[in-house]
Every structure is written in structure tokens, then in C-alpha cells.
C-alpha positions as a Python dict, from the first residue, in 0.01 Angstrom:
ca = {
    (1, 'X'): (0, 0, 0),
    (2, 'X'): (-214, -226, -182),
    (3, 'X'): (-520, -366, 41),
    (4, 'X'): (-708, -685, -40),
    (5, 'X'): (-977, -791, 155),
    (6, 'X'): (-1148, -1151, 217),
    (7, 'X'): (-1508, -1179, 272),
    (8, 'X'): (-1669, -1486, 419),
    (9, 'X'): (-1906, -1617, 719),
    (10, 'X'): (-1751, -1721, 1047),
    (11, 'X'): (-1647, -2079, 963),
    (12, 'X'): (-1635, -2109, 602),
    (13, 'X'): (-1295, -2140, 531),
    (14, 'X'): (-1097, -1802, 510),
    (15, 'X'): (-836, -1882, 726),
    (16, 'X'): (-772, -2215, 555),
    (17, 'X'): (-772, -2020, 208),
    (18, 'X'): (-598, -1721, 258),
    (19, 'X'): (-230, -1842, 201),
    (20, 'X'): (-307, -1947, -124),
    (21, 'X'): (-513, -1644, -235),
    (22, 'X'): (-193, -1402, -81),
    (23, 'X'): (41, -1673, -299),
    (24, 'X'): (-188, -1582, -638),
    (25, 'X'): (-189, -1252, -595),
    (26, 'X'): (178, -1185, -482),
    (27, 'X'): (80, -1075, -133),
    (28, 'X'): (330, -1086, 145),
    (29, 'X'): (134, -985, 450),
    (30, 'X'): (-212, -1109, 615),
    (31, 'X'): (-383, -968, 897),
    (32, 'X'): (-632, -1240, 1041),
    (33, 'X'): (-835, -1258, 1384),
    (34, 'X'): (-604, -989, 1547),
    (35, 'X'): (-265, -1104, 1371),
    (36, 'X'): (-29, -925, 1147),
    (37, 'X'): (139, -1224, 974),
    (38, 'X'): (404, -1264, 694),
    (39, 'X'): (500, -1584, 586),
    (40, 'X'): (526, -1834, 843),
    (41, 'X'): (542, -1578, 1152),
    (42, 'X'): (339, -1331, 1346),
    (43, 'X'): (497, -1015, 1370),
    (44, 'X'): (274, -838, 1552),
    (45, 'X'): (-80, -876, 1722),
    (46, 'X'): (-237, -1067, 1969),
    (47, 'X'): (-534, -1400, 1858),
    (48, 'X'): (-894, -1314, 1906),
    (49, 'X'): (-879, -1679, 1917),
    (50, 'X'): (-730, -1667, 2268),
    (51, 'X'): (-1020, -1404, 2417),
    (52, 'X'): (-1220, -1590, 2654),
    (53, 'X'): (-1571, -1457, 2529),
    (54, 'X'): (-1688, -1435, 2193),
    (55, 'X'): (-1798, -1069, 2184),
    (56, 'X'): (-1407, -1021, 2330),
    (57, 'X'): (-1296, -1215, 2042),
    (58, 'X'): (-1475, -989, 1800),
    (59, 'X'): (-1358, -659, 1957),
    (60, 'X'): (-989, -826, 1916),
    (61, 'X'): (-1050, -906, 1575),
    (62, 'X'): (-1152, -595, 1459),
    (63, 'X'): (-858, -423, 1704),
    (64, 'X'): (-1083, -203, 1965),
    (65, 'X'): (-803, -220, 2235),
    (66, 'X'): (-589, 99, 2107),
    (67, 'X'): (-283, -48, 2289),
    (68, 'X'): (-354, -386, 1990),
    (69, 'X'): (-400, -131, 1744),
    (70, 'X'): (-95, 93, 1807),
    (71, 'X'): (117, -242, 1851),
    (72, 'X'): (-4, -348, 1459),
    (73, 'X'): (49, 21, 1300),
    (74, 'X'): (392, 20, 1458),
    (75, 'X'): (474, -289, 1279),
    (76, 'X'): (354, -199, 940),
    (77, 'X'): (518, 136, 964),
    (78, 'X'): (844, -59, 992),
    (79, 'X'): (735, -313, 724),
    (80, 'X'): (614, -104, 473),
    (81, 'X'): (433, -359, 307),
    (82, 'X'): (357, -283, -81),
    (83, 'X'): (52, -520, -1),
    (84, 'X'): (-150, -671, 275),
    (85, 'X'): (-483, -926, 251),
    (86, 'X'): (-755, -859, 553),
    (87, 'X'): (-964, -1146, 618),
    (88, 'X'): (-1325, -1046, 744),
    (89, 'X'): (-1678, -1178, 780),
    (90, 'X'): (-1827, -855, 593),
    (91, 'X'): (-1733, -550, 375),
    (92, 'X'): (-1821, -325, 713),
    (93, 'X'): (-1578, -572, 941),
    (94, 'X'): (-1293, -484, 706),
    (95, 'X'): (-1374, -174, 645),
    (96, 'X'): (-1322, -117, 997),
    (97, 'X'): (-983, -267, 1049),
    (98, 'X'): (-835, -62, 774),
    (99, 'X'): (-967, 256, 950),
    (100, 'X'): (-811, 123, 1302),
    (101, 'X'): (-527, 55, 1177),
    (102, 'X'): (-534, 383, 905),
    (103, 'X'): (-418, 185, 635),
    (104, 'X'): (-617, 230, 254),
    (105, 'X'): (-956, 103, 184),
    (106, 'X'): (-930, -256, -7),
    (107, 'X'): (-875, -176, -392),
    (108, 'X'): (-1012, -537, -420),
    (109, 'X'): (-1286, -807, -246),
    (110, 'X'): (-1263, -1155, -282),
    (111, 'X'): (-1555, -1329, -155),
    (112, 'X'): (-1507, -1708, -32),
    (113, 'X'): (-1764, -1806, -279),
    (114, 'X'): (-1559, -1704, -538),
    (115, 'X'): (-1230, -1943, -444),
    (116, 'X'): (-1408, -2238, -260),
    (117, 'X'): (-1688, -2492, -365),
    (118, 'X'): (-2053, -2462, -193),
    (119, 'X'): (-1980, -2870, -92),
    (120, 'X'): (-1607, -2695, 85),
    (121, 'X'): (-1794, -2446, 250),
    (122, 'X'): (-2087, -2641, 384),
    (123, 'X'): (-1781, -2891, 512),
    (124, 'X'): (-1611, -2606, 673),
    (125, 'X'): (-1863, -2499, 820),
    (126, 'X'): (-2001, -2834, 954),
    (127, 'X'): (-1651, -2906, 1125),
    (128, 'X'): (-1659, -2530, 1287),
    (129, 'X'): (-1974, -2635, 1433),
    (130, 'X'): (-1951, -2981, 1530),
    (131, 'X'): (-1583, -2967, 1652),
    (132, 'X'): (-1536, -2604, 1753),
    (133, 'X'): (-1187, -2619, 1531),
    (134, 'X'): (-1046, -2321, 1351),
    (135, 'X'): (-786, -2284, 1145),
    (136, 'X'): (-481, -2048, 1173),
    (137, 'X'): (-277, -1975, 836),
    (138, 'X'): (39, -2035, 1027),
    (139, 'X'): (274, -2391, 1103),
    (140, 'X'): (244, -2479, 1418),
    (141, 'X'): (575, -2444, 1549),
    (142, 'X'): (498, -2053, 1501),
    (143, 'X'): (211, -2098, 1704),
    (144, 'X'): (313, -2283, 1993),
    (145, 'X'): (403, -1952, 2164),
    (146, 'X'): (102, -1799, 2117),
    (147, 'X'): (-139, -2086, 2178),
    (148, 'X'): (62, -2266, 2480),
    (149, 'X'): (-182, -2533, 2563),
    (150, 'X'): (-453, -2488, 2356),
    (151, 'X'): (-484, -2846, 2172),
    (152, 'X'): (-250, -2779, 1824),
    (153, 'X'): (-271, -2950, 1552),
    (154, 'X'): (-47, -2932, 1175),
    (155, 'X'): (-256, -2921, 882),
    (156, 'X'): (-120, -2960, 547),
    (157, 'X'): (-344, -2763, 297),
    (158, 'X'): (-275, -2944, -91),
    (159, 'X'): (-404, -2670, -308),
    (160, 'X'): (-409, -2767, -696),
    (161, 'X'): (-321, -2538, -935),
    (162, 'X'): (-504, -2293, -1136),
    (163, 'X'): (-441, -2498, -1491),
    (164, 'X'): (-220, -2837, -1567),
    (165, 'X'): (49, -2672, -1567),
    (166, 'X'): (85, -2488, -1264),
    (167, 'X'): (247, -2672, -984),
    (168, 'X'): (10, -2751, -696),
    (169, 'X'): (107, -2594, -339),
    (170, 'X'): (135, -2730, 20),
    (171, 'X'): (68, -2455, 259),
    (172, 'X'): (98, -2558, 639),
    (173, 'X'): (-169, -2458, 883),
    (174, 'X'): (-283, -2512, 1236),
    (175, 'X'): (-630, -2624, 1380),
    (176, 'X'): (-687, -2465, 1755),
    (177, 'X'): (-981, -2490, 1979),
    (178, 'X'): (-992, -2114, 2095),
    (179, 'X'): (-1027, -1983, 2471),
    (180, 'X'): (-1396, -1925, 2414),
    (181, 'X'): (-1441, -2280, 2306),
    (182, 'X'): (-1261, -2498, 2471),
    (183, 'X'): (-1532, -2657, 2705),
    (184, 'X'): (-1649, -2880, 2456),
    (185, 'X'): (-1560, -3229, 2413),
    (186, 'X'): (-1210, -3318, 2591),
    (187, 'X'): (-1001, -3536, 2433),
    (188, 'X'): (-861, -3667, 2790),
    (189, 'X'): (-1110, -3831, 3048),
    (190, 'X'): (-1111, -3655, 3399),
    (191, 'X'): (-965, -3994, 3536),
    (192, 'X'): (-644, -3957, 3284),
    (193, 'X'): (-613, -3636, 3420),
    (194, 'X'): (-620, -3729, 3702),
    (195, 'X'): (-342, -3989, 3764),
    (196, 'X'): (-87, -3719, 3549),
    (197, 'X'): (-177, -3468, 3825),
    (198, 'X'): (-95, -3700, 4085),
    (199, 'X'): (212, -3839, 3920),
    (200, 'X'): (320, -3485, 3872),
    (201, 'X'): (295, -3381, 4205),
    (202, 'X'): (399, -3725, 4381),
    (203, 'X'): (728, -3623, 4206),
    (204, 'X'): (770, -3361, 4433),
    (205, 'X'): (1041, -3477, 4750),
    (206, 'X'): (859, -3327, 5043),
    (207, 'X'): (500, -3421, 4936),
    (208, 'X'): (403, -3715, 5138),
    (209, 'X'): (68, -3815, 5021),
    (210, 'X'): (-158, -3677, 4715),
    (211, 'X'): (-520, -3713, 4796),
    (212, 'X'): (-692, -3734, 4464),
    (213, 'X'): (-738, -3425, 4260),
    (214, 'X'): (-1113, -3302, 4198),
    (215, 'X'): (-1138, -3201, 3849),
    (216, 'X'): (-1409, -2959, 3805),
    (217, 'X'): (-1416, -2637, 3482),
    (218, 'X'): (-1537, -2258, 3378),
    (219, 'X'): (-1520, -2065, 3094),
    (220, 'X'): (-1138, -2000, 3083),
    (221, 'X'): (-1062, -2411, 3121),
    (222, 'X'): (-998, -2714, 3385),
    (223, 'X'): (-991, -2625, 3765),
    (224, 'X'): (-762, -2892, 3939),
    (225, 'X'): (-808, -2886, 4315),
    (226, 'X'): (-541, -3077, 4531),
    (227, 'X'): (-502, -3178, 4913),
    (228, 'X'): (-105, -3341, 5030),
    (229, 'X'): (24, -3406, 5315),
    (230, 'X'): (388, -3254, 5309),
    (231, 'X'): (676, -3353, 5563),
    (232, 'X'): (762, -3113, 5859),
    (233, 'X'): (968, -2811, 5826),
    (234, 'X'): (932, -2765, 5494),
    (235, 'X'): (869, -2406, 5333),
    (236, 'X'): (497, -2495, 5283),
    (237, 'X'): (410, -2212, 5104),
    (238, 'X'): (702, -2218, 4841),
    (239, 'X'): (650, -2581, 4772),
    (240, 'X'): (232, -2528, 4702),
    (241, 'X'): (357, -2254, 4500),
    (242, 'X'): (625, -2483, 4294),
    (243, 'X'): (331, -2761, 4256),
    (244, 'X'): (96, -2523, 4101),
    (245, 'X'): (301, -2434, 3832),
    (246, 'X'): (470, -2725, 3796),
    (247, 'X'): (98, -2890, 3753),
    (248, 'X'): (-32, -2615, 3518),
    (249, 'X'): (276, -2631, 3321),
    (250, 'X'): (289, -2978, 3290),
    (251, 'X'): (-34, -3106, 3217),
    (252, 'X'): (-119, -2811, 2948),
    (253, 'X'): (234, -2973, 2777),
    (254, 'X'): (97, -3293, 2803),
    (255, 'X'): (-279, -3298, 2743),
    (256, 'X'): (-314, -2985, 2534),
    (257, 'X'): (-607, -2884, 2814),
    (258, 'X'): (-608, -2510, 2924),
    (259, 'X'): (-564, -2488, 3266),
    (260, 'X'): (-731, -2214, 3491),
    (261, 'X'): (-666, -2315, 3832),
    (262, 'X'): (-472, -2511, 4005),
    (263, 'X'): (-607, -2491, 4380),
    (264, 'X'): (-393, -2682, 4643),
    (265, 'X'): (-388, -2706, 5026),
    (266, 'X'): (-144, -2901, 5292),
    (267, 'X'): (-409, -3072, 5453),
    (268, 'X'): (-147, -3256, 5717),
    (269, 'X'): (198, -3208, 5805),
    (270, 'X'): (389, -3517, 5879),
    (271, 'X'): (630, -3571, 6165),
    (272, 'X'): (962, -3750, 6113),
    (273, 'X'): (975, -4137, 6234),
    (274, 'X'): (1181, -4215, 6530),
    (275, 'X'): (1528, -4375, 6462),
}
């Protein structure tokens, strides 16, 4: 197995890059942030990107968790890839992988600054900071399971070719706002939020009234706290039950806002009018 290795800061445009350096250099498989990736799918791993810390983001990426290590050996045992490009923010970083995952030392280091512009790396690095977006090397379709909720986007990378004659690519990626990140600037006011919540849950047959929600976050995402009023003799605690995860599954498809909580309480029961 041939190992390549990609060196560059947090932010600087690795991720965005490294389809096009594995397409030069005839390189099937990438491991990135915690992912074993070929082509246009994940086949094994789990996103550092998803962690809700950043120190458990960098224990993912470099794969402390032996059950995340033995799941990405497993793989590449049954791949036997001929060759495999780590992404990494230092020599040491991938030095590490390879020996948690006991796969050669890289017979080659490419360093960012060696495929990107100082202008494309300042930009990268500006957007990382200002916008808290990173980029995944992966179409978004592929990543919809792994990043339910966490505000998607498609990115087509136009890469121009070495010379005149060599064709230019179009490499599809995906911009996520990981776990760790995601209390910066919502794209959704709370009052938007607000009125889907309530037109979720006014959907629901046996729910009366909907009081409005409170809107309040933490580190993992939005806390939605409800009060109804639901009709007598209704299973009360099977149809709060339904309405949380009818409201977390709803709005996270909607608004692209992770949800943490969804609190909710029957504040009144409602008797039946007379006839």
C-alpha cells in the first residue's frame, strides 16, 4: 500500500483540495477527519466534524476510540487499497493515523503550499473563521446520512488543469457547520422557528392549543420547550412522545438547525363540549 499524506493548517483548504490531488496521483482512497472515503462514498468511519467539542473532534480525527479504529482497519483489510491519501494538519498528526490504523508510513508529503496560492489559503482560511464552514470531499447526497441536520450545502470545485491541454475537472463537495460549531450565526430567526414548531405540532389531532415554544440553545444545538393543552382521554404520554420526534425530525429537515431538545409538557387537559 502506497501512503500519501497532506499537510496543511486547520482551515486552509485540504479538504477542498484533496480530490484533485488523489485524481493526479491515481489515488483511489482518502481518509479525512475520521472518514475512510473512496470516490463519492464513505465506507467506513465516523466525522470528527460531528463531535461536539473540539478536543473530541481531534481525538476522532486522529482515531483514539479503538472501536473507530478497528471499524477503519476492517475496511481496508477488505479493500486492499494499492493507495490511500491522509489529510493532516502536521507530519506528527499523520504519522499517527498510519500507526492507529497500522498501515505504512507516507512514501510522500504534499504540503498545501505546494498545490494552492498564498491569496487561496488566506481566503480559506478567512471563510473557516468568519463562517465556521468546512468542507467535506464528498457530494452531498453521500452526506446527508451522516450529517442529518447539520446545514448542507453542494459545492462544485472547477479545478483547471495542469497545462492547456489537460481537461479541467469538476469535483463535488459539501460545506457543513460541524457539531462543535454550530452556535454561531443561524440562518433562521428564533421567531421562524418558532411558528414551524407550532405548525408542526398544531398538526397533531388531539393537541388542542400550542402555547408558544421558548427557543433557548447549548453546545450540542437549539432547545425547543413546548406547553399544549391536549383533549381528554388521550394516551398523553405517547402523543408528547410522537410530538418530540415529530418536532426534532421535522424542523432539522426543514431549517438545517441541530436540534438537542425538544422539552414538552400537557399543561391542561380539555373536557369534551356538551351535545
Amino acid at each position: 500500500m502506497k501512503v500519501y499524506a497532506l499537510i496543511g493548517a486547520s482551515g486552509s483548504g485540504k479538504s477542498h483540495r484533496a480530490t484533485l490531488v488523489a485524481y493526479e496521483k491515481g489515488i483511489e482512497y482518502i481518509i479525512d477527519d475520521g472518514l475512510l472515503i473512496k470516490g463519492s462514498q464513505v465506507l467506513a468511519g465516523r466525522s470528527a466534524k460531528r463531535e461536539n467539542t473540539k478536543i473530541g473532534a481531534t481525538k476522532r480525527a486522529i482515531f483514539t476510540d479503538p472501536e473507530h479504529a478497528i471499524e477503519v482497519k476492517e475496511a481496508l483489510r477488505k479493500a486492499e487499497p494499492e493507495s490511500i491519501l491522509i489529510l493532516g494538519t502536521s507530519r506528527r498528526m499523520v504519522e499517527y493515523i498510519t500507526r492507529r490504523l497500522k498501515i505504512p508510513a507516507p512514501l510522500e508529503t504534499i504540503l498545501i503550499e505546494d498545490i494552492a496560492s498564498p491569496a487561496e489559503i488566506t481566503q480559506a482560511l478567512e471563510v473557516r473563521e468568519k463562517k465556521n464552514r468546512h468542507v467535506i470531499p464528498l457530494p452531498t447526497f453521500e452526506l446527508e446520512k451522516e450529517f442529518p441536520g447539520y446545514l448542507l450545502d453542494p459545492l462544485k470545485a472547477f479545478f483547471l488543469g495542469k497545462s492547456k491541454a489537460a481537461p479541467a475537472r469538476i469535483m463535488e463537495h459539501s460545506i457543513v457547520r460541524p457539531v462543535y460549531s454550530s452556535l454561531g450565526n443561524f440562518y433562521l430567526s428564533t421567531n421562524v422557528v418558532e411558528q414551524i414548531t407550532t405548525h408542526i405540532v398544531s398538526g397533531f389531532h388531539d393537541v388542542v392549543k400550542v402555547k408558544k415554544p421558548a427557543i433557548n440553545s447549548n453546545n450540542n444545538g437549539l432547545i425547543i420547550n413546548l406547553e399544549v393543552h391536549v383533549k381528554y382521554g388521550v394516551n398523553i404520554p405517547g402523543l408528547l412522545q410522537n410530538i418530540q420526534q415529530d418536532v426534532k425530525k421535522n424542523l432539522e429537515n426543514l431549517t438545517g438547525l441541530q436540534i438537542s431538545k425538544v422539552n414538552i409538557a400537557a399543561r391542561k387537559i380539555v373536557l369534551p363540549t356538551g351535545r
